[in-house]
C-alpha positions as CSV (number, residue, x, y, z in Angstrom):
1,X,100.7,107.3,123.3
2,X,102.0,105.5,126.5
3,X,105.2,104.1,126.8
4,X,104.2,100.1,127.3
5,X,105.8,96.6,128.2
6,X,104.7,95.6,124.7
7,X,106.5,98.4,123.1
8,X,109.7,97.7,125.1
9,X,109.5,93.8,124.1
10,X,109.0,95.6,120.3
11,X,112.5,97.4,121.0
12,X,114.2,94.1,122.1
13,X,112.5,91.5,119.2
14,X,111.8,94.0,116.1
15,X,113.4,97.1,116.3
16,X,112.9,98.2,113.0
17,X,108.9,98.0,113.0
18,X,108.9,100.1,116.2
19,X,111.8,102.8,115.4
20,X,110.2,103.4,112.4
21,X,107.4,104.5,113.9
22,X,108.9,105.9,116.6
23,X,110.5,108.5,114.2
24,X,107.0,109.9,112.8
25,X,105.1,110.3,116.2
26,X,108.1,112.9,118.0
27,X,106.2,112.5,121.6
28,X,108.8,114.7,123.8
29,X,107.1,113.5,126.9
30,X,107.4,109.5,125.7
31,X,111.2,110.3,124.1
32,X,112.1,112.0,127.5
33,X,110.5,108.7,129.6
34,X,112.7,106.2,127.2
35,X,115.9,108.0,127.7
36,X,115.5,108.0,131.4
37,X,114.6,104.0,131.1
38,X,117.7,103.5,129.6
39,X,119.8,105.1,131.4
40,X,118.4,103.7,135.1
41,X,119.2,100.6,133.4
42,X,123.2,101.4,132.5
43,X,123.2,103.0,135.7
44,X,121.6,99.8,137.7
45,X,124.0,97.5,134.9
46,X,127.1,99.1,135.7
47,X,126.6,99.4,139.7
48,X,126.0,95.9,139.7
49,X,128.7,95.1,137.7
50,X,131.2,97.4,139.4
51,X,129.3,96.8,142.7
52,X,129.9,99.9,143.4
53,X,126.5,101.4,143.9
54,X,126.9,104.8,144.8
55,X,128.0,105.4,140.9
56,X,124.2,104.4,140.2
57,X,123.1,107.9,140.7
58,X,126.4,109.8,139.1
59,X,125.8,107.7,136.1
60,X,121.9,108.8,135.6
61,X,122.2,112.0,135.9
62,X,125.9,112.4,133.4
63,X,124.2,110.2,131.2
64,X,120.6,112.0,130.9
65,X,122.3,115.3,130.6
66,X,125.3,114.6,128.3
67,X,122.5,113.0,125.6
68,X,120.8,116.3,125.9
69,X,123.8,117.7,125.2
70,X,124.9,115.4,122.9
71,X,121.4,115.9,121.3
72,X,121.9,119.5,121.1
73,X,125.1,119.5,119.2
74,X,123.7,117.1,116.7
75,X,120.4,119.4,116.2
76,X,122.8,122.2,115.7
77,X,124.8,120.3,112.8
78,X,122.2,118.8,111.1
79,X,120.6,122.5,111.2
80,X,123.6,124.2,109.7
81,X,123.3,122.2,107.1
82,X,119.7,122.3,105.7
83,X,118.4,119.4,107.5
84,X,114.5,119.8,108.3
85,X,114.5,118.0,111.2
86,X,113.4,119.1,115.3
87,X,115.3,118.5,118.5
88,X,112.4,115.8,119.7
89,X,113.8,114.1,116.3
90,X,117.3,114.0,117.4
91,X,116.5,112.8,120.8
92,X,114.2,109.7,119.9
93,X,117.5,108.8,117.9
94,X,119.4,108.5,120.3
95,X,116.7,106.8,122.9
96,X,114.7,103.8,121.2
97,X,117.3,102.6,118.8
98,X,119.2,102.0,122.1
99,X,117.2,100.6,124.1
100,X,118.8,96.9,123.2
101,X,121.9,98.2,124.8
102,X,121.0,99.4,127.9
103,X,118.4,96.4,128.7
104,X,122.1,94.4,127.3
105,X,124.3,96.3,130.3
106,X,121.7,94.9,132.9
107,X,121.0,91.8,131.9
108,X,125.1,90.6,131.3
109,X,125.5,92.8,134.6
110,X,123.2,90.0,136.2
111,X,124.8,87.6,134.2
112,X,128.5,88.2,135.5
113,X,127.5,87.8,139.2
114,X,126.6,84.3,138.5
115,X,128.3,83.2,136.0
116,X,131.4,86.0,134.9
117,X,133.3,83.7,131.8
118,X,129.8,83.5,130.1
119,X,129.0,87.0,131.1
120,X,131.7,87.7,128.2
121,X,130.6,85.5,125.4
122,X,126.8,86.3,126.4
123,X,127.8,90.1,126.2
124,X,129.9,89.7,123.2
125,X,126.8,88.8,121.4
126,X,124.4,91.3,123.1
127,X,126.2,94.4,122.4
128,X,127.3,93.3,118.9
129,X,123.6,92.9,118.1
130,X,122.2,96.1,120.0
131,X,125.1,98.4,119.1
132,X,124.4,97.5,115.4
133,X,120.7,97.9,115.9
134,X,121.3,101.8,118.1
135,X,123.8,103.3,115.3
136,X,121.9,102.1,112.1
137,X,118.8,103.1,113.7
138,X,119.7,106.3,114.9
139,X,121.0,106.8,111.7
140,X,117.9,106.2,110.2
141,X,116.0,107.9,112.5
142,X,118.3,111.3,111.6
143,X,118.0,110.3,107.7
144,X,114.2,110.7,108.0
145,X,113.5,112.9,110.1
146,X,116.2,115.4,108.8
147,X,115.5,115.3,105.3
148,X,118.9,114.1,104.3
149,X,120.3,111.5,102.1
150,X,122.4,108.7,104.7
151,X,125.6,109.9,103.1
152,X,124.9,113.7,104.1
153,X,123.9,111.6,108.1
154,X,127.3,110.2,107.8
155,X,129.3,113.3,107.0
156,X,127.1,115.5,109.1
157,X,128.2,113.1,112.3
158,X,131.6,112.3,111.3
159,X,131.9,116.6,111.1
160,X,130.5,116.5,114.6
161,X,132.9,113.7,115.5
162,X,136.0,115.6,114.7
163,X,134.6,118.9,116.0
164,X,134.7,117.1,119.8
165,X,138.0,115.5,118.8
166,X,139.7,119.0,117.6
167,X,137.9,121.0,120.8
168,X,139.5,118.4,123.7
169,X,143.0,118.6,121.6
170,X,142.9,122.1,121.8
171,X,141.9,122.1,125.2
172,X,144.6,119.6,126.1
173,X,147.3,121.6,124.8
174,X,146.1,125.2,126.7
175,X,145.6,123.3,129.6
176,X,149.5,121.5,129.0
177,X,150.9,125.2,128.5
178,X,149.3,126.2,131.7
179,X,151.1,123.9,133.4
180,X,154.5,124.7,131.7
181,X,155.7,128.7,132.2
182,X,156.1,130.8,128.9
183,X,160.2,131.2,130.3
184,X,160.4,127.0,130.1
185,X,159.0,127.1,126.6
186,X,161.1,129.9,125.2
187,X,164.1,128.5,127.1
188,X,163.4,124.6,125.6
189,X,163.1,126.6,122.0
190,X,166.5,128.4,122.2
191,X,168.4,125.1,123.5
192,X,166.5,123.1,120.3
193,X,167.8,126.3,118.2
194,X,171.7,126.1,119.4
């Protein structure tokens, strides 16, 4: 199947119909086409709206490789815990459902050059709509393609969640002890003590 105008206009006007089907077919070649759409569009959005165009290509490439990463990670969990799902699965969740939103970053980019107070209101809208549409689809997406009640999608990404959150915290505090010597620490410690 090719990747179409139609089927874009399908991600902006029905969603549902199109990630629905979208989660049965796992094309790796179409899934891998989508998530490089979307991200030329952020990346075209937000050096427009920065006007700052030399971020354009910095902001393709971070964002094409940190949802493969991202992808990754989420394959892993849902694989630790039973889920019968492939890595083509996770990444069409976390293409088509957002399409919305990065068409959304463009067209309010475009928006905001003209006209920037309705660029808010416009946007306001927009990403309310589209973000709504890219999480409860991708967590559809993962709830049928993995097998797995939507309570077990929830848990498995709010486990995920606080795996990041607990791996830059620890990372923030080696990094914060680097900076400090061993003889300030113990030193701080002994005049808390006394």
């Amino acid at each position: 199947m090719s990747l179409t105008l139609q089927k874009l206009k399908e991600l902006l006007v029905s969603p549902h119909e199109i990630i629905a089907r979208k989660a049965k077919t796992k094309d790796k070649n179409e899934t891998i086409v989508m998530l490089t759409i979307n991200w030329i569009l952020i990346a075209i959005g937000v050096a427009l709206f920065s006007q700052n165009y030399s971020l354009a290509p910095a902001i393709l490439v971070l964002g094409i490789v940190g949802t493969l990463i991202a992808a990754f990670y989420i394959y892993l969990a849902f694989t630790v815990m039973g889920g019968k799902g492939d890595y083509t699965s996770v990444l069409i969740s976390l293409t088509y459902p957002f399409f919305g939103v990065a068409f959304s970053t463009l067209v309010i980019s475009l928006i905001y050059i003209w006209l920037e107070t309705a660029s808010f209101f416009i946007g306001a809208i927009l990403f309310t709509l589209y973000f709504t549409v890219g999480l409860t689809g991708m967590f559809r997406v993962l709830k049928e393609n993995f097998k797995m009640e939507l309570v077990t999608v929830w848990i498995v990404i709010s486990l995920l969640l606080l795996a990041i959150f607990i791996s830059f915290y620890k990372l923030a505090i080696i990094y914060a002890l680097k900076t400090v010597s061993i003889s300030e620490v113990i030193t701080y410690l002994i005049s808390q003590t006394v």
